[in-house]
N, C-alpha and C positions, 0 to 999 in steps of 0.2 A: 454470562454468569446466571442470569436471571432463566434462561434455555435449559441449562447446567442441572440448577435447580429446581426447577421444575421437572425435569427428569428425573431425578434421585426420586422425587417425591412420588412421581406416579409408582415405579418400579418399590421404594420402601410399601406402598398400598397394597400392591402388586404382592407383595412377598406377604403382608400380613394376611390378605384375605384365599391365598395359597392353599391352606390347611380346609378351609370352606367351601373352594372351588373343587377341589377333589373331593371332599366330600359327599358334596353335591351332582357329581359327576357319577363317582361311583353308586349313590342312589340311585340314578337316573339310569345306567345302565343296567342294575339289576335286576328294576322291575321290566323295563324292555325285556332283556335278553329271558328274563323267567316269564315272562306274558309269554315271547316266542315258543320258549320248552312248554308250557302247560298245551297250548295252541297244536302243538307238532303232539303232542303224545296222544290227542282224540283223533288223529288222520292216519288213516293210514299212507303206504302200510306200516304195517306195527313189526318190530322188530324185535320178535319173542325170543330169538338166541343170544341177541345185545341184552336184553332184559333179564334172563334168567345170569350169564354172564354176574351183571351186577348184582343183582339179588344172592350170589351165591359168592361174589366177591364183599360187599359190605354187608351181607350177615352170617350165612356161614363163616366167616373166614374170622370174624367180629366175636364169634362168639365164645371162644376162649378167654379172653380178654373180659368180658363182660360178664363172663362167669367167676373169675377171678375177684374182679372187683366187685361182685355183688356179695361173693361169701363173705369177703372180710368186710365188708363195708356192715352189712348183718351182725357181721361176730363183736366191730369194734363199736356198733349203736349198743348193741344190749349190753355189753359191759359198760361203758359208760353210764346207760340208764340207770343200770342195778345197782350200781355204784352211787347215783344220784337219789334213788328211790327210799334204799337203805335206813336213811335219814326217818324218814316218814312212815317207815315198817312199811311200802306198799309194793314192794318185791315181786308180788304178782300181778301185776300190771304191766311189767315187762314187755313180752311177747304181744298185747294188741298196740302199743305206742312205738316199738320199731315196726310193728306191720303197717301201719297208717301212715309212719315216717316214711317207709321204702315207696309204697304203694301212691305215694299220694307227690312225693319229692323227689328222694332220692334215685329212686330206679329211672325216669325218664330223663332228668337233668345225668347222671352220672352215664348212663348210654348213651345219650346224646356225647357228649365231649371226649368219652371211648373212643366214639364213633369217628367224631372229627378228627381227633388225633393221629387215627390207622387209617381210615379211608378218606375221611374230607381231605387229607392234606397229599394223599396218593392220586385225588383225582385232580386235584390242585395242579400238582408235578405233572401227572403224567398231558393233560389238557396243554399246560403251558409249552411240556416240549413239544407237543405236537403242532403249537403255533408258531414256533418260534428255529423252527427245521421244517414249518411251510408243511405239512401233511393237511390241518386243514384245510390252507387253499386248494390242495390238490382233493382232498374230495369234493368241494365247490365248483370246481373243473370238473368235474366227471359228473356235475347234473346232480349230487346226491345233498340235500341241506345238514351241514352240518350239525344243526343243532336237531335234528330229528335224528341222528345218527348216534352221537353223541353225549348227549345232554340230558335227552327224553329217558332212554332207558334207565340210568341213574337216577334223578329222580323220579321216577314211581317205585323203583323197587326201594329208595331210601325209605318211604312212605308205607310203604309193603313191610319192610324189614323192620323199624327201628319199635313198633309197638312189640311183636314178636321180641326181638330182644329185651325189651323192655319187661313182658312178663318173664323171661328168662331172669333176668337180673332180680326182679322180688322174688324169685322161687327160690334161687339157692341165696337170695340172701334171709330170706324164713328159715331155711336149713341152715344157716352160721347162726344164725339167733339162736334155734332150737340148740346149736352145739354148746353155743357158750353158757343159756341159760339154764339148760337140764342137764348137761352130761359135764359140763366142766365146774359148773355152778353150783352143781345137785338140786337143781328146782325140780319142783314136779312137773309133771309134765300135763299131767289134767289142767292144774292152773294158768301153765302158760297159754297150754290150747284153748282155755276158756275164755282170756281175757283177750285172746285174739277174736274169739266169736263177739265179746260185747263189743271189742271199739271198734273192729274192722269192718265194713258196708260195703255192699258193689259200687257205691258212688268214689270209691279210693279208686281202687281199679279201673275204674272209664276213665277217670280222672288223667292217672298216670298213661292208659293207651292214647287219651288224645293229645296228652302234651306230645310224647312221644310222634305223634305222628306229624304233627306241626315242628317240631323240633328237626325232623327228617327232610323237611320241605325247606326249614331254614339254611340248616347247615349246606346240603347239595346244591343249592340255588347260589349261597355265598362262594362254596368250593368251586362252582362249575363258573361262575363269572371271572374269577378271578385267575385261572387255568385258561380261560378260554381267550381273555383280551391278554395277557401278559406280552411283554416284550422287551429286550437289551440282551437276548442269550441266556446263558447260562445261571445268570445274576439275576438279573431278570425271572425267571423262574421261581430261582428261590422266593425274592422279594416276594414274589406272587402267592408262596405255600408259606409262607408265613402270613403275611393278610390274611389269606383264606381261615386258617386255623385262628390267630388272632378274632379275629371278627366274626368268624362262626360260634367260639364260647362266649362274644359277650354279649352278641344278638340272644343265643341262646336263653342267659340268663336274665336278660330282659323281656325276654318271649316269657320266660317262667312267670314272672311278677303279675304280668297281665292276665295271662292265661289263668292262673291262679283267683286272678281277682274277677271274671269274669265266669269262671266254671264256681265258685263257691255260689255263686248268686241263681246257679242254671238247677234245677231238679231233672237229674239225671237218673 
């Protein structure tokens, strides 16, 4: 009995500290296998057709999508604002407080998780089948390191990519501001342009390219680990692209808080 019980006890320990051990695991393999990819992407040789490949799969192919959400995202801040502002007669303020919004928040948090959604969660997928139907043993076999193959070109070109969409997404989302608050609104349009000169700064803009590019480094580093160890099949898989996506937006939005509180203190 005493044997019995003692057993239950280890194995109930066992289950609670479960959720910490994975945890901890999956930290630990991340920065491993992302130390690996940073490592493998300065050696050659460099695999400029894997590279462009990605760069032309998560951002051309991204950027519909993030043109999308960047207009309305534009169109539904300044209505809201003007809506808010109203109150206080300060109407013309409009246009530089969604610019400093986009610029400085929304454009690199709202591409980033774009991103994750269509491509973190495809590299997710496609990683995991490829471990899980044995293709990357088989290029391990033939002498070529997978994660130079694989891994490296996807992250850099995230990195490459996600600032560039990033100013995509504040361009046209200034073009849904401009729609909503000159042409549907009938504001002026000197006013709005002006008040975008007083609050808007290039310190928004570095701001928003460098989350962006750290955001780029997060999300692919999460997607490619989680693609890369996967395992059970078909299920298995999934499981995997859902972690991936799961855990790439909420890293994200805790990259944001940081990044935020670290860059307001930086003179850029």
């Amino acid at each position: 009995m005493e044997a019995g019980e003692e057993g239950g006890k280890k194995q109930g320990l066992l289950g609670f500290l479960a959720p910490l051990i994975y945890w901890l695991d999956n930290i630990g393999n991340l920065i491993t296998l992302t130390t690996r990819t940073v490592f493998w992407m300065v050696r050659p040789p460099y695999r400029l057709g894997l590279t462009l490949q990605a760069m032309e799969f998560i951002g051309v192919q991204s950027a519909v999508i993030v043109a999308l959400t960047g207009t309305f995202s534009g169109m539904v801040m300044t209505l809201q604002i003007d809506y808010a502002l109203r109150q206080f007669n300060a109407r013309g303020q409009v246009g530089g407080i969604v610019a400093v919004a986009l610029l400085r928040e929304l454009a690199p948090v709202f591409t980033s998780i774009m991103v994750t959604a269509r491509a973190g969660s495809a590299m997710g997928a496609e990683l995991g089948n490829m471990r899980v139907t044995e293709q990357i043993d088989a290029i391990t076999t033939m002498g070529v390191s997978p994660v130079q193959y694989l891994l490296s070109p996807r992250l850099f070109a995230s990195m490459v990519m996600l600032p560039l969409l990033c100013a995509l997404f504040s361009t046209v989302g200034m073009a849904g501001s401009y729609l909503v608050a000159v042409v549907f609104l009938s504001g002026d349009f000197g006013v709005w342009l002006q008040s975008i000169r007083n609050f808007a700064v290039p310190k928004d803009l570095t701001m928003g390219l460098i989350k962006s590019f750290f955001f780029g480094f997060i999300l692919t580093s999460i997607s490619c680990r989680h693609g890369f160890y996967a395992s059970g099949g078909a299920k298995g898989v999934g499981i995997a692209t859902t972690r991936a996506v799961v855990e790439s937006c909420v890293a994200i939005l805790i990259a944001n808080y940081i990044l935020t509180q670290l860059l307001l203190d930086v003179q850029l």
